[in-house]
N, C-alpha and C positions, 0 to 999 in steps of 0.2 A: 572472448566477450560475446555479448548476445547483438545479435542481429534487430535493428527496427525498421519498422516502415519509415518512408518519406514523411509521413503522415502523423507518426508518432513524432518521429524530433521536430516537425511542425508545430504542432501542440504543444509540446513540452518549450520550445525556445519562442514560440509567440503564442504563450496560453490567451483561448478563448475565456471573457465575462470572468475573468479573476479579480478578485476582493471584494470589499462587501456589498450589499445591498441594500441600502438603507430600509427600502421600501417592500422589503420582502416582510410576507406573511405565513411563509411555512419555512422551516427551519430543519436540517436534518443533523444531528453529529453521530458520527462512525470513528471507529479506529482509536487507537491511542499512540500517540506517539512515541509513550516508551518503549511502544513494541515495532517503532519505523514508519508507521502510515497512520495520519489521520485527518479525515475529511471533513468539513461542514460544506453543504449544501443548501443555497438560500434560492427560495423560489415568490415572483412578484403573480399571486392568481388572481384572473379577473372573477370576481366572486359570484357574478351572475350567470355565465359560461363554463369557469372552473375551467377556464384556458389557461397556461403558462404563458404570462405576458415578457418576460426576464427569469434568466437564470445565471444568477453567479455563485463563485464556491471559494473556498480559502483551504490551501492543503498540506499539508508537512509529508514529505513521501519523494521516491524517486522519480525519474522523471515521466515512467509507466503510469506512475499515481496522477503527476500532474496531469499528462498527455491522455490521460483518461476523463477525468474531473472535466477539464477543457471541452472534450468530445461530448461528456453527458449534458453539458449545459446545453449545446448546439441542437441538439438531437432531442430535448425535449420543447425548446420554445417552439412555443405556437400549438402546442399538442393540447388537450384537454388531460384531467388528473388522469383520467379512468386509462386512455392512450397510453401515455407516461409510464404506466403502471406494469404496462407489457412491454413494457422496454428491459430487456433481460444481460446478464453480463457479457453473454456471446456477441447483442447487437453492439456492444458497446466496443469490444475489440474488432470487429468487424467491422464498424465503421472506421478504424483507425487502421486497417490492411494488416491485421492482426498482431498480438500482443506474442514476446518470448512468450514460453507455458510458463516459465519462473515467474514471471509476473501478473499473470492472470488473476490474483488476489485482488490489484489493482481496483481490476472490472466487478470485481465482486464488490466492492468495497463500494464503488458508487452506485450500485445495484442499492444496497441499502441505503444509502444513505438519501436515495430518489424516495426511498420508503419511508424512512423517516421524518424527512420533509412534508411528506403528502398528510402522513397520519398528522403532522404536527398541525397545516393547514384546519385538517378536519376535526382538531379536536379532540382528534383519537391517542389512545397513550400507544404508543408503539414498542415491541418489543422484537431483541435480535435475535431471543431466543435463545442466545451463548449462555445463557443461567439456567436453562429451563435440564437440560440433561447432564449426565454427568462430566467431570470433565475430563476429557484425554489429555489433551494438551498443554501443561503447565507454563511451558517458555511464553507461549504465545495467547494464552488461557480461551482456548479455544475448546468445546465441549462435542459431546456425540450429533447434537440435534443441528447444530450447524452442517460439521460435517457430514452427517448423510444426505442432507439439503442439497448442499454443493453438488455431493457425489450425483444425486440421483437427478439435477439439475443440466448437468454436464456429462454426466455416463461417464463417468471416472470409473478407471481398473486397475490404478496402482499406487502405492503411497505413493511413491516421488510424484504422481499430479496431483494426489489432495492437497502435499505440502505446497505446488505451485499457487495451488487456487485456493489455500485458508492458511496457507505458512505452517499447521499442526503438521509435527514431524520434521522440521526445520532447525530444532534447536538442539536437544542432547538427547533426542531419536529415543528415549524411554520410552514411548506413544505409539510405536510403529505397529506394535502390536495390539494395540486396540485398537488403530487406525483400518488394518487388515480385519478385524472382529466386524466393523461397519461394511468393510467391500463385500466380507460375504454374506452378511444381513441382507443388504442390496440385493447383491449378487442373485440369493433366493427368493426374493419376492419376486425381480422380473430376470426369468431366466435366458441366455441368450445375452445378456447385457456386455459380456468380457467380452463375446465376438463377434462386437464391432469393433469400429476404427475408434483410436483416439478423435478428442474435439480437433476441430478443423483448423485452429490456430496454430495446430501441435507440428504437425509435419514439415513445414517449411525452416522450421527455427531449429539450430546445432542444439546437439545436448547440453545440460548442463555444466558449468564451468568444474573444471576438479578444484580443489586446492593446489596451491602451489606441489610442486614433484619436489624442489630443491631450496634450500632454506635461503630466505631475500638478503640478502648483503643491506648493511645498513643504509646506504644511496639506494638502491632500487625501494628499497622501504618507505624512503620517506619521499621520494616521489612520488610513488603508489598514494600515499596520506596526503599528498600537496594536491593530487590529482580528483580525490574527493573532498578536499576542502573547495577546491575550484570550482564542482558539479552543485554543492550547496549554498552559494557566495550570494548567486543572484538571489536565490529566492529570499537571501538574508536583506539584501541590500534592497529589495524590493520596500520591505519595512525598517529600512533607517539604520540597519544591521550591517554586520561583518565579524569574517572570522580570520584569526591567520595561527598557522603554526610555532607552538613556542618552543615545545623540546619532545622528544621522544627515549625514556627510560624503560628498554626492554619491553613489557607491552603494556606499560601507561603512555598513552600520546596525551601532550599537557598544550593546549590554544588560549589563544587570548578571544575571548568575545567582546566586539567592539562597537560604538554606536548603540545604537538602542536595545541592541542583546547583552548592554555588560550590565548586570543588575535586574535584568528584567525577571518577572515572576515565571517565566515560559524558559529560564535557562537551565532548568534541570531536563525538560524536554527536549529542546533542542541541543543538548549535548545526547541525550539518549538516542536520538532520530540520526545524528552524526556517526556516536558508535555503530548504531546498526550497520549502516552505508560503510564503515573500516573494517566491520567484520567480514563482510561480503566481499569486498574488493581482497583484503592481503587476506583471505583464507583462514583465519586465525582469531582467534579469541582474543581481545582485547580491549583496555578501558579507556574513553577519554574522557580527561579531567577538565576543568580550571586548572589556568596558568598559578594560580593563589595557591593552588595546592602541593605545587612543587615542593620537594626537600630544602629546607635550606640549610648549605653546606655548611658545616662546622668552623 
């Protein structure tokens, strides 16, 4: 498992300025959550100063996401936009006694989303740019122009951290190869860049988890699934929700969503934000359904 600061599971088990804002006047939305993370960002500016008077956010993501989200709220009130603005991924894991590199996406993610909020303030149409080049990344649809952003953001030098810090290359690795096409673009403009050090969040955190070595018995299985139903419960329960296990067939996992998630317009996402978190945890590609959708036995 990965390693967090004190600091993260702070944040993430008593998140800072979470839910809405009534009275917010810049608005930012990042991420999507069929792809695991997605952010909105609401900002209350005093409009004669262009201070951050309040900052709250609302998140679907793991607990990196929330624990991040929490930290950028903190770290911009009281700031002026223009301040705010220089507030870069690194400050944001940094202020939280740094992020696994698996999750460094996280910090990205509220990076823009501080941007989008701002431009929204201003008036300005804001753009992530994930359209403007072409794309590498189809799992995660993620494009070049991001990606060299990141890379050259962060002095990235190998897929496995662009995949930490944009997820491209994370999913059926087709992409690895154009991913490597960007590092040496990079790489050429400013040379010397490979030999430095990884980012500074990098060294202290174990590698990577593998996949499992040895196939999970049906009880290690579904503890495993009980174990991320449990990691997503609160945030369910925060909005009137719940979830619990109903059957697991081979690698359909079937739940019941209960309270304000049975019927809701948000339950195809929230089952997609789910899967993500089982894929990650048992190693393995798999689908979670509705309980509805179970077989019924003959």
């Amino acid at each position: 498992m990965w390693e967090y600061s004190d600091k993260v599971r702070e944040h993430f088990f008593n998140p800072r300025n979470s839910g809405p804002l009534e009275e917010a006047n810049g608005i930012g939305d990042v991420g999507s959550i069929q792809c695991g993370d997605a952010l909105r960002l609401m900002l209350k500016v005093e409009p004669e100063t262009e201070i951050i008077l309040d900052a709250h956010f609302q998140t679907f993501g793991c607990g990196s996401a929330i624990a991040s989200s929490s930290a950028l709220t903190e770290m911009v009130k009281g700031k002026t936009l223009d301040e705010a603005l220089k507030v870069s991924n690194q400050d944001i894991a940094d202020f939280l006694d740094g992020l696994p590199p698996e999750k460094m996406h996280c910090s990205v993610m509220g990076r823009e989303a501080l941007q989008a909020a701002i431009a929204n303030y201003r008036g300005e149409e804001w753009h992530d740019d994930h359209e403007e080049g072409a794309l590498i990344c189809k799992c995660f649809a993620i494009d070049a122009v991001m990606i060299e952003d990141v890379v050259k953001a962060n002095n990235l030098n190998t897929v496995e951290e662009v995949t930490f810090y944009t997820k491209a290359g994370g999913g059926c690795a087709s992409c690895h190869e154009g991913i490597e096409e960007i590092l040496a673009k990079v790489k050429a403009e400013r040379p010397g860049m490979g030999e430095t050090s990884p980012p500074a969040a990098c060294p202290a955190t174990p590698e990577a988890p593998k996949p499992p070595t040895k196939k999970l018995s049906i009880v290690e299985k579904i503890a495993k699934i009980q174990e991320v139903l449990e990691s997503v419960r609160p945030m369910l329960q925060r909005d009137h929700g719940d979830v619990e296990l109903a059957d697991v067939q081979g690698k359909k996992i079937y739940v019941h969503l209960k309270g304000a998630c049975s019927g809701c317009m948000m339950e195809a996402a929230t089952l997609g934000g789910i899967q993500q978190k089982m894929i990650e945890t048992l190693g393995e590609l798999v689908q979670v359904l509705p309980a509805s959708h179970m077989p019924v036995e003959a």
